[in-house]
PyMOL CGO cylinders between C-alpha atoms (Angstrom):
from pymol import cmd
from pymol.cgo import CYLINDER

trace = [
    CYLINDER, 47.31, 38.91, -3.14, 49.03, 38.69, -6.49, 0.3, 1, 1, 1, 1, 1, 1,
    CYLINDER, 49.03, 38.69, -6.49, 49.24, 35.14, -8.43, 0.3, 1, 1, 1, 1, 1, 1,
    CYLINDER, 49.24, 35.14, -8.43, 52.95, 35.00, -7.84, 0.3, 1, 1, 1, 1, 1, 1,
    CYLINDER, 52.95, 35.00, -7.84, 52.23, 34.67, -4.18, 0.3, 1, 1, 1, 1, 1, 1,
    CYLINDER, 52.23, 34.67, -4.18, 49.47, 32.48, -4.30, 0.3, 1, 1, 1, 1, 1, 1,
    CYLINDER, 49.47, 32.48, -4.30, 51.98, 29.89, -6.16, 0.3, 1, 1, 1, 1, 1, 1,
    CYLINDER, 51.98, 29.89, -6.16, 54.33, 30.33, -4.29, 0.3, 1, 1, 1, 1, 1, 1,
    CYLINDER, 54.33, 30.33, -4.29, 52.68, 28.36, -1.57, 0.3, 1, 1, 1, 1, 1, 1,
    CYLINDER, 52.68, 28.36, -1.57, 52.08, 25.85, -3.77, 0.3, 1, 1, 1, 1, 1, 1,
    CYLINDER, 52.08, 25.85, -3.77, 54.08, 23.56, -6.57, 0.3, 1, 1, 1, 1, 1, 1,
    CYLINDER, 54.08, 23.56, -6.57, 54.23, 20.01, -7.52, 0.3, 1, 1, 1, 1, 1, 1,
    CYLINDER, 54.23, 20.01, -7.52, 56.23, 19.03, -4.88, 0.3, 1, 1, 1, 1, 1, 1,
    CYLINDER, 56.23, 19.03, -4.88, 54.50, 20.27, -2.35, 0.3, 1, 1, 1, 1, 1, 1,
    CYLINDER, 54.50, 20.27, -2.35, 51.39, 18.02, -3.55, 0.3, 1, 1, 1, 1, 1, 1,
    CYLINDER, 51.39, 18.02, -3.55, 50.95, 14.81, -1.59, 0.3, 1, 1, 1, 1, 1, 1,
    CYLINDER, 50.95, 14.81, -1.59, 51.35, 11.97, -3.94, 0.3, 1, 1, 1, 1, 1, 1,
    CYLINDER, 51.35, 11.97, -3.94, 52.04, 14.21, -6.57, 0.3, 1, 1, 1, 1, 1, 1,
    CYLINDER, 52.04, 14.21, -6.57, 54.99, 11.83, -8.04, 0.3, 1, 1, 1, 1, 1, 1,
    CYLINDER, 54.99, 11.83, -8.04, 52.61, 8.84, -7.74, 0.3, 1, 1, 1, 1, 1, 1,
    CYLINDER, 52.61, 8.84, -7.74, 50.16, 10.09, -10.61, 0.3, 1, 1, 1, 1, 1, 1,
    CYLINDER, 50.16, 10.09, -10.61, 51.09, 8.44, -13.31, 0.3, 1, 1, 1, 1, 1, 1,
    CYLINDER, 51.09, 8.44, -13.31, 52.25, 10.29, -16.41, 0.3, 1, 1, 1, 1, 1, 1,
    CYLINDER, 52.25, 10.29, -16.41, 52.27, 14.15, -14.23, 0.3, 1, 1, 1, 1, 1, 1,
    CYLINDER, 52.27, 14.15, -14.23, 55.55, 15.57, -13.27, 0.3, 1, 1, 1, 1, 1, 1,
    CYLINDER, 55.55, 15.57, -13.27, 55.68, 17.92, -10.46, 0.3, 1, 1, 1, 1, 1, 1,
    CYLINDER, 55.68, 17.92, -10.46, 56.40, 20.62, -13.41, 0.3, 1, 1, 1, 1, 1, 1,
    CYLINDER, 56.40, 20.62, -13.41, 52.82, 20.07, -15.08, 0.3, 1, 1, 1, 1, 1, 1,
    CYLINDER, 52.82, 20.07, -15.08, 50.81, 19.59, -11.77, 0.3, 1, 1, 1, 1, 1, 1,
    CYLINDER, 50.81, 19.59, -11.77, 52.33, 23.18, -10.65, 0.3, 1, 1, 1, 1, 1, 1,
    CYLINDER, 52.33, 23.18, -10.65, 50.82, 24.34, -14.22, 0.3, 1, 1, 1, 1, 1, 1,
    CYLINDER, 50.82, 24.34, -14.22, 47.92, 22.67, -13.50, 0.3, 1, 1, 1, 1, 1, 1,
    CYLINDER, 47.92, 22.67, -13.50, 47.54, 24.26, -10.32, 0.3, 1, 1, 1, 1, 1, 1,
    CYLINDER, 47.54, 24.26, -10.32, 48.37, 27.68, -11.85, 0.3, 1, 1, 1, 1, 1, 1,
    CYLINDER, 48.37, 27.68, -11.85, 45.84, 27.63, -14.56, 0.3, 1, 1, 1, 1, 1, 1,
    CYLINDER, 45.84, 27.63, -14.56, 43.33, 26.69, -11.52, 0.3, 1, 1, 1, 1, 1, 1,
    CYLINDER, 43.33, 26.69, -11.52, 44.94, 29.85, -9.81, 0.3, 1, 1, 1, 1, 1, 1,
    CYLINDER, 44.94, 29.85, -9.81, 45.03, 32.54, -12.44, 0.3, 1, 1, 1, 1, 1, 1,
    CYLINDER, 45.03, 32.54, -12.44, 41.08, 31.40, -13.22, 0.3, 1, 1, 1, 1, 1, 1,
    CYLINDER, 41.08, 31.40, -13.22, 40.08, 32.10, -9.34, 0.3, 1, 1, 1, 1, 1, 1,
    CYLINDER, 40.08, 32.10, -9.34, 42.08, 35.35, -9.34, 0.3, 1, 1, 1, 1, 1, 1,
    CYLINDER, 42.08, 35.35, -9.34, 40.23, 36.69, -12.44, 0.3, 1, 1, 1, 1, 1, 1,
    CYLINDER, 40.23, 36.69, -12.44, 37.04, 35.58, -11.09, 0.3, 1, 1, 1, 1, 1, 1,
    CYLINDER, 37.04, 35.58, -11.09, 37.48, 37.94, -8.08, 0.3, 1, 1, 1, 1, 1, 1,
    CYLINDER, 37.48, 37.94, -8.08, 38.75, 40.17, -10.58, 0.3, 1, 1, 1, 1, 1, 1,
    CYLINDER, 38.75, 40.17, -10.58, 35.20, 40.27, -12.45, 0.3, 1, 1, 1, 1, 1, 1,
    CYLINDER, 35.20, 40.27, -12.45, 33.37, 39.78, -9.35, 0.3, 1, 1, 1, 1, 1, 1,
    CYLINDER, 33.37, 39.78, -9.35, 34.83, 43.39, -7.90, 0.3, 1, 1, 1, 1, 1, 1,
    CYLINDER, 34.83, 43.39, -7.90, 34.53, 44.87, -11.08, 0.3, 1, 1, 1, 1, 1, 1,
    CYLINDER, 34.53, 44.87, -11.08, 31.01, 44.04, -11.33, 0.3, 1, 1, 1, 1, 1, 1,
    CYLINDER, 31.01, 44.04, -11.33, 30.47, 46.30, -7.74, 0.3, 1, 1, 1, 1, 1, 1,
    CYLINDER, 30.47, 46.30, -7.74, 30.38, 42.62, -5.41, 0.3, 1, 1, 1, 1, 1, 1,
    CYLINDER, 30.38, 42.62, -5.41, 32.11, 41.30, -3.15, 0.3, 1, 1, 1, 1, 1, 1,
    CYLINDER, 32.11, 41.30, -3.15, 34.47, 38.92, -3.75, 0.3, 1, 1, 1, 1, 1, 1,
    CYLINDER, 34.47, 38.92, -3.75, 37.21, 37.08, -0.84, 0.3, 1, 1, 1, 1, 1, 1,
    CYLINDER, 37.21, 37.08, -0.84, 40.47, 35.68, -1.65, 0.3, 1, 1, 1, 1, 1, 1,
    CYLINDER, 40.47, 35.68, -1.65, 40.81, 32.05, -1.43, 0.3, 1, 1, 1, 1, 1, 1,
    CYLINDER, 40.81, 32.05, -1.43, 43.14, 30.99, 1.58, 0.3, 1, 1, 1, 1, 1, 1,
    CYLINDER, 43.14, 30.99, 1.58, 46.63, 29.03, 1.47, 0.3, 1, 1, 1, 1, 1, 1,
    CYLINDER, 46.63, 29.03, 1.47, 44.57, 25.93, 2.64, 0.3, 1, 1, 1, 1, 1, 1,
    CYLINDER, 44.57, 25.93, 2.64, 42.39, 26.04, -0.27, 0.3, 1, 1, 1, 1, 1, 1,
    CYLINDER, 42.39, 26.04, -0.27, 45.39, 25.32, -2.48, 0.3, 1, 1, 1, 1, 1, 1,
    CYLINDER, 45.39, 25.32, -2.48, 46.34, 22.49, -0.55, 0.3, 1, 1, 1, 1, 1, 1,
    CYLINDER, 46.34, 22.49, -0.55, 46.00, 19.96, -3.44, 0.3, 1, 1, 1, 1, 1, 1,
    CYLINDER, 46.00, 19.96, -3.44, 46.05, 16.02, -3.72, 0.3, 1, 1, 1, 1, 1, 1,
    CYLINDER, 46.05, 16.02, -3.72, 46.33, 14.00, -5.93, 0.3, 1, 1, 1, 1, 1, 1,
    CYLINDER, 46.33, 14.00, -5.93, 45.20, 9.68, -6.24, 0.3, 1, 1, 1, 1, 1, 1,
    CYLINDER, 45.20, 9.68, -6.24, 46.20, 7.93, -9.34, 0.3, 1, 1, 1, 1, 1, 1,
    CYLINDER, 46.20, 7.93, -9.34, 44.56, 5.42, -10.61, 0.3, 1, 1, 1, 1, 1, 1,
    CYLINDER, 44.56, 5.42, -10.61, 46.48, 2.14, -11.78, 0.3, 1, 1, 1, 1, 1, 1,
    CYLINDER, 46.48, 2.14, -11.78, 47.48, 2.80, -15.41, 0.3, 1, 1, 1, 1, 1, 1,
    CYLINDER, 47.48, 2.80, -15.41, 46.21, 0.73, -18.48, 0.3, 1, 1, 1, 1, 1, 1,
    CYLINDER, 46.21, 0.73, -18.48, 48.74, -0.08, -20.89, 0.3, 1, 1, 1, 1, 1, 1,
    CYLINDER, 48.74, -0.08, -20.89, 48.22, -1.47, -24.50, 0.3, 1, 1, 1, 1, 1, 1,
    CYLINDER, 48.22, -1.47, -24.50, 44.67, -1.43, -24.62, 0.3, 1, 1, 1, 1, 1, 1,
    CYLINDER, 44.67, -1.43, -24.62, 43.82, -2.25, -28.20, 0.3, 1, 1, 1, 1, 1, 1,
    CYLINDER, 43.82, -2.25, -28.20, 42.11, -0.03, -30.49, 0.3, 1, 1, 1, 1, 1, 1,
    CYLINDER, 42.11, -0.03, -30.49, 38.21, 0.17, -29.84, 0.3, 1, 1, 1, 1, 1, 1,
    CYLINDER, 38.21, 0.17, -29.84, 38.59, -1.19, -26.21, 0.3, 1, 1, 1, 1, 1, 1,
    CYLINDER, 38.59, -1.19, -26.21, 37.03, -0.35, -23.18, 0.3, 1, 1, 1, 1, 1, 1,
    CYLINDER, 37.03, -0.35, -23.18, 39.23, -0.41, -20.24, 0.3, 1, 1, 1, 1, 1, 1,
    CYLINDER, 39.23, -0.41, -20.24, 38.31, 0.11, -16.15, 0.3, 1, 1, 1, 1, 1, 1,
    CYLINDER, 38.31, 0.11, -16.15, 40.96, 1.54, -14.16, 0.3, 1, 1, 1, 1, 1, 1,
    CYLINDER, 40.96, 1.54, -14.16, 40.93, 2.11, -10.54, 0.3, 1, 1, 1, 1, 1, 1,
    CYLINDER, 40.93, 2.11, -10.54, 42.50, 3.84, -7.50, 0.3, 1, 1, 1, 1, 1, 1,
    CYLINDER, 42.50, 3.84, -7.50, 44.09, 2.22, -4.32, 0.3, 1, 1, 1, 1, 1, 1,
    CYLINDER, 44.09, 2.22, -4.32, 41.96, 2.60, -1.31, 0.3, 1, 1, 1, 1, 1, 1,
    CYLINDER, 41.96, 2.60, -1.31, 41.66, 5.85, -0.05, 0.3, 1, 1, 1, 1, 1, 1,
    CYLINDER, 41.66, 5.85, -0.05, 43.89, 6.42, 3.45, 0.3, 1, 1, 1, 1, 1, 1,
    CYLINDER, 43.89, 6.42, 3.45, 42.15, 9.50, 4.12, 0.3, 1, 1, 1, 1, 1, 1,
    CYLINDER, 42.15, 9.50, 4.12, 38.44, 11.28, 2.68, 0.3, 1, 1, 1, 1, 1, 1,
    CYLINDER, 38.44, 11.28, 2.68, 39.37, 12.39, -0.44, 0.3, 1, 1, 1, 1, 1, 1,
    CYLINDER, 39.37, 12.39, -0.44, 36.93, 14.83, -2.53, 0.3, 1, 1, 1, 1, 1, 1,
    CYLINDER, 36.93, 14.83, -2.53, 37.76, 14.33, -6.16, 0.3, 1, 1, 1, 1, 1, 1,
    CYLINDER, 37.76, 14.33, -6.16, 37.77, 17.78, -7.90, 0.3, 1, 1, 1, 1, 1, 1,
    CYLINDER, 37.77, 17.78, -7.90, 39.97, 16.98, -11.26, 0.3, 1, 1, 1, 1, 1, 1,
    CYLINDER, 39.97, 16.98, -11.26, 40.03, 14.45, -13.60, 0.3, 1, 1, 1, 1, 1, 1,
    CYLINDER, 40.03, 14.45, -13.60, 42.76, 14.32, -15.71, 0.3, 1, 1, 1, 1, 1, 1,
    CYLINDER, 42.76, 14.32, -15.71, 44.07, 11.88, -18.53, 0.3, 1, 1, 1, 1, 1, 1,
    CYLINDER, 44.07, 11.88, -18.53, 47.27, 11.62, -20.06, 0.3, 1, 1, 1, 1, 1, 1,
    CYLINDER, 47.27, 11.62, -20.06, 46.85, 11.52, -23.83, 0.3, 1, 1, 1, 1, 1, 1,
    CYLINDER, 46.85, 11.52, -23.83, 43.05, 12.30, -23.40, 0.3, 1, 1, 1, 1, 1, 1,
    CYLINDER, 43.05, 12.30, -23.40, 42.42, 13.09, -26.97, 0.3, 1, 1, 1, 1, 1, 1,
    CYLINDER, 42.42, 13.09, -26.97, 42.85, 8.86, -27.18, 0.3, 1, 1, 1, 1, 1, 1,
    CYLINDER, 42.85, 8.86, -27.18, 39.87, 8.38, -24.90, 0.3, 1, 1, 1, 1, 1, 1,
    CYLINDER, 39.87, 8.38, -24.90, 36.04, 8.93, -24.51, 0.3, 1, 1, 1, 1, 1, 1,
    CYLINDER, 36.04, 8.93, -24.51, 34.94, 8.76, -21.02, 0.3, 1, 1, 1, 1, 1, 1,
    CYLINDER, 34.94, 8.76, -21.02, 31.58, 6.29, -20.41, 0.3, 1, 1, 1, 1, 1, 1,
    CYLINDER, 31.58, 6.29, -20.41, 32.11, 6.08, -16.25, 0.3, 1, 1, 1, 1, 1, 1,
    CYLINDER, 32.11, 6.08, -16.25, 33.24, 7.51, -13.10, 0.3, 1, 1, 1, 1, 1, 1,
    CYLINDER, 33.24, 7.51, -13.10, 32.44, 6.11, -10.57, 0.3, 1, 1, 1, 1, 1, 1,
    CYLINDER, 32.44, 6.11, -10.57, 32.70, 6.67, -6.72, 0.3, 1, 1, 1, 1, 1, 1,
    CYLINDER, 32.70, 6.67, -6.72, 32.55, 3.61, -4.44, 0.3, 1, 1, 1, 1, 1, 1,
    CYLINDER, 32.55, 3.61, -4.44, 29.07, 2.50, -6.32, 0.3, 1, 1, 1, 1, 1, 1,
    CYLINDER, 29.07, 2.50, -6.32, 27.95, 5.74, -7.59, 0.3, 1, 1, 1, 1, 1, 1,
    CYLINDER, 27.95, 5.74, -7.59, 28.32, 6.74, -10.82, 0.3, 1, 1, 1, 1, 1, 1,
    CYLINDER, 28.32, 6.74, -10.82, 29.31, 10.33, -11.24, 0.3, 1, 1, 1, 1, 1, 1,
    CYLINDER, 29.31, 10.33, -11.24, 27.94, 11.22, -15.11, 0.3, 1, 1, 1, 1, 1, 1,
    CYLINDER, 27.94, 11.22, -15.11, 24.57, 12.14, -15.22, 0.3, 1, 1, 1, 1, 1, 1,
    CYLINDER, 24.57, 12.14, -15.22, 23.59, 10.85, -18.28, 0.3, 1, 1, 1, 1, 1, 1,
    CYLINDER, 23.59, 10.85, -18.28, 25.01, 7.69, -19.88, 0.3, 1, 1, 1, 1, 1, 1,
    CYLINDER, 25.01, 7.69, -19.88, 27.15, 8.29, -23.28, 0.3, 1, 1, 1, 1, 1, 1,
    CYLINDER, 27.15, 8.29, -23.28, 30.81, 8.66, -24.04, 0.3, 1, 1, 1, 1, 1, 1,
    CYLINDER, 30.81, 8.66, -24.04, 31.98, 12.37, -23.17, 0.3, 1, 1, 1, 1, 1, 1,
    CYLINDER, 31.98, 12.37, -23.17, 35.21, 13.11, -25.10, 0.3, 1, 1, 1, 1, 1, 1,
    CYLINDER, 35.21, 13.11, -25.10, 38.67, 12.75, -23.23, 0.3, 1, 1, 1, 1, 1, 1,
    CYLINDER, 38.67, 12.75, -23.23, 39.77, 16.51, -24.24, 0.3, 1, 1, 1, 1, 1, 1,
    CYLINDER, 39.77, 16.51, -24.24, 37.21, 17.33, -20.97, 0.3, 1, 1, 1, 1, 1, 1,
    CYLINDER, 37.21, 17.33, -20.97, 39.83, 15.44, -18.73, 0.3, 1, 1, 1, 1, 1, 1,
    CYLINDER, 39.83, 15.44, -18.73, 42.99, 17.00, -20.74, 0.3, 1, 1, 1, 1, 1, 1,
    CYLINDER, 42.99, 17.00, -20.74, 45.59, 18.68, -18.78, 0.3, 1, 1, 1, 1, 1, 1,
    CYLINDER, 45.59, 18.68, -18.78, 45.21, 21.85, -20.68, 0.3, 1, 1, 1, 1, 1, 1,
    CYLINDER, 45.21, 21.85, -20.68, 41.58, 21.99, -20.14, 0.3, 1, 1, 1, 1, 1, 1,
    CYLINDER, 41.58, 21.99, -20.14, 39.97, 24.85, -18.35, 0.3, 1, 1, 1, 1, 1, 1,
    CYLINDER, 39.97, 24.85, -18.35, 37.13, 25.03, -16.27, 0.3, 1, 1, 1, 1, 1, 1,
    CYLINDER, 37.13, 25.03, -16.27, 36.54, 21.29, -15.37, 0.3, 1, 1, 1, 1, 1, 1,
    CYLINDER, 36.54, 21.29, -15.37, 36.71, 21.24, -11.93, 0.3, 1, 1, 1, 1, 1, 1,
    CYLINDER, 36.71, 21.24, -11.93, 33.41, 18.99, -10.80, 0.3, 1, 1, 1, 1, 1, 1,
    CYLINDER, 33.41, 18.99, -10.80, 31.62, 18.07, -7.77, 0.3, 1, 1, 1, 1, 1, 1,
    CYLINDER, 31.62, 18.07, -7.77, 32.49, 14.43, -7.53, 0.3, 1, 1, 1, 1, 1, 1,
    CYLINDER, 32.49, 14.43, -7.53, 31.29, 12.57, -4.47, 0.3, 1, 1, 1, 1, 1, 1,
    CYLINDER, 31.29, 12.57, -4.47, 33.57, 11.99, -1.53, 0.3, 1, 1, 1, 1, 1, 1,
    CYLINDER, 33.57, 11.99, -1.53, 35.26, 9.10, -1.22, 0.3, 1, 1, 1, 1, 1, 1,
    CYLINDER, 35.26, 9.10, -1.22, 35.41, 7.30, 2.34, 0.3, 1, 1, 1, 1, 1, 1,
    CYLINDER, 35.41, 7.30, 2.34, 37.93, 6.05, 3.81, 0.3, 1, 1, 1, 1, 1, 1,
    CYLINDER, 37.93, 6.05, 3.81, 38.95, 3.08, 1.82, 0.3, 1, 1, 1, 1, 1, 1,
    CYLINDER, 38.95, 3.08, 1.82, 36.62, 3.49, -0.65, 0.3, 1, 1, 1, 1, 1, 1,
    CYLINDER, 36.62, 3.49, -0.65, 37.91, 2.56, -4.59, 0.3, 1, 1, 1, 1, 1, 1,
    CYLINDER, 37.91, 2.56, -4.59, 36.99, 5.19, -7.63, 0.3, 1, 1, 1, 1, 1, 1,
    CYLINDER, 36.99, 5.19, -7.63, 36.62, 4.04, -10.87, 0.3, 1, 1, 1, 1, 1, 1,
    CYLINDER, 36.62, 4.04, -10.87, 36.97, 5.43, -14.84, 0.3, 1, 1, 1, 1, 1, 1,
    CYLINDER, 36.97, 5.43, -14.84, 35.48, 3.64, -17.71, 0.3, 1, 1, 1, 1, 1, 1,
    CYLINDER, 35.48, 3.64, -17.71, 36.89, 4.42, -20.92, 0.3, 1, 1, 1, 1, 1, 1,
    CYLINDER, 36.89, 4.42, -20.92, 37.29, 3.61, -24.50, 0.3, 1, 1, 1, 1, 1, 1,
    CYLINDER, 37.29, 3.61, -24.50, 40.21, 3.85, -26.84, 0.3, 1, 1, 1, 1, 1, 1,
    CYLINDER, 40.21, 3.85, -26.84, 39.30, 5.83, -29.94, 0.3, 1, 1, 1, 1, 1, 1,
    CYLINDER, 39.30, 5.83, -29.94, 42.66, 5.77, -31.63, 0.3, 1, 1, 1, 1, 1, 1,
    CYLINDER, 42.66, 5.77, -31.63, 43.91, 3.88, -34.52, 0.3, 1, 1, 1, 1, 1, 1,
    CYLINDER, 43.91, 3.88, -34.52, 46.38, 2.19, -32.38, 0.3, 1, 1, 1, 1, 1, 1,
    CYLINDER, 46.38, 2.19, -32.38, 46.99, 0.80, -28.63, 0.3, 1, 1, 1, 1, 1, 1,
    CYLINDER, 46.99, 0.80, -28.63, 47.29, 3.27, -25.86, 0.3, 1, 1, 1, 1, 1, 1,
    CYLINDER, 47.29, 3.27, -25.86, 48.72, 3.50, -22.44, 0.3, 1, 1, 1, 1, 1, 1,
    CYLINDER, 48.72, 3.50, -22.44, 45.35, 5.15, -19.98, 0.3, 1, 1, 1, 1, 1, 1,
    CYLINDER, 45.35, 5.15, -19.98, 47.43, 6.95, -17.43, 0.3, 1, 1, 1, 1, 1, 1,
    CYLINDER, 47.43, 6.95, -17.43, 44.71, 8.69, -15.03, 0.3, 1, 1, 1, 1, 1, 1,
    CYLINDER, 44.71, 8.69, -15.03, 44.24, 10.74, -11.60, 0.3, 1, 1, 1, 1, 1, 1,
    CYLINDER, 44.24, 10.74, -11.60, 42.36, 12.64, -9.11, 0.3, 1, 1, 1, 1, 1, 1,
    CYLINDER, 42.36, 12.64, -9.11, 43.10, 16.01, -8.15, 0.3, 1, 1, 1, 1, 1, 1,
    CYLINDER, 43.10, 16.01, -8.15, 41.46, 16.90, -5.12, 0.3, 1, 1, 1, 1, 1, 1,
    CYLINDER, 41.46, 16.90, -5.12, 41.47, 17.85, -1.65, 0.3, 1, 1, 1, 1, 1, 1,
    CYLINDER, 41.47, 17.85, -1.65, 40.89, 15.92, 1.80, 0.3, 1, 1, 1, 1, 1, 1,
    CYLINDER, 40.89, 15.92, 1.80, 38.26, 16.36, 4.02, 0.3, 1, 1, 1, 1, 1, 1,
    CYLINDER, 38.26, 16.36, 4.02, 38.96, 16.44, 7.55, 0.3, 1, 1, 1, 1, 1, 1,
]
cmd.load_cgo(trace, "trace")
């Protein structure tokens, strides 16, 4: 299966509460989701190449979601900021973080319901959590049923900034 029709099951409209992530348009989640897409496709690529076997992921697997978390806006230079998402409807299993702007930010938190996601305490850099960034798809922790997520962050810019944040993810059935 090529990666034109692989994407074509899938765009930014067709991902529930898509709109609602603050700061994505339904024309960067589609990249998003392409970038995710072209990565899989050349790792079956190398796989085969390498003599092993290697399966195509399914139309399902591309079902994406996304859960925003309420934005931030104005926090002062040097601040740390916690931002949150609504209560999940469904079981949601957080495999994307992104952040609008992420260069302004250094990460110190995720958190799932009470557990905290990082393994080690520190600020990671924002760029991580960029939507250009490849490769940073994580095993976060499922949230239940309405469960709450959490980011921790700090501004590292000269100036205020707006922290516009979201999940992208998947529910589990």
């Amino acid at each position: 299966m090529s990666r034109r029709s692989l994407l074509s099951h899938v765009s930014g409209e067709s991902i529930v509460g898509g709109e609602e992530i603050v700061g994505l348009s339904a024309g960067q989640l589609t990249s998003i989701i392409g970038a995710a897409t072209q990565s899989a496709l050349e790792q079956v690529a190398l796989t085969r190449a390498a003599g092993g076997v290697a399966l195509m992921p399914t139309q399902d697997q591309f079902k994406v979601k996304g859960m925003p978390f309420t934005p931030a806006l104005a926090v002062a230079a040097a601040a740390t900021v916690t931002v949150s998402t609504p209560t999940a409807q469904e079981k949601f299993r957080p495999e994307r973080l992104v952040i609008q702007g992420a260069s302004n930010w250094v990460v110190t938190g995720i958190k799932v319901t009470t557990k905290e996601q990082l393994i080690a305490t520190g600020p990671m850099p924002g760029e991580l959590f960029s939507f250009d960034a490849w490769g940073v798809y994580v095993e976060f922790t499922t949230l239940p049923i309405g469960g709450v997520a959490s980011i921790t962050a700090t501004n590292v810019s000269a100036n205020p900034a707006n922290l516009y944040a979201g999940f992208l993810g998947s529910a589990v059935g």
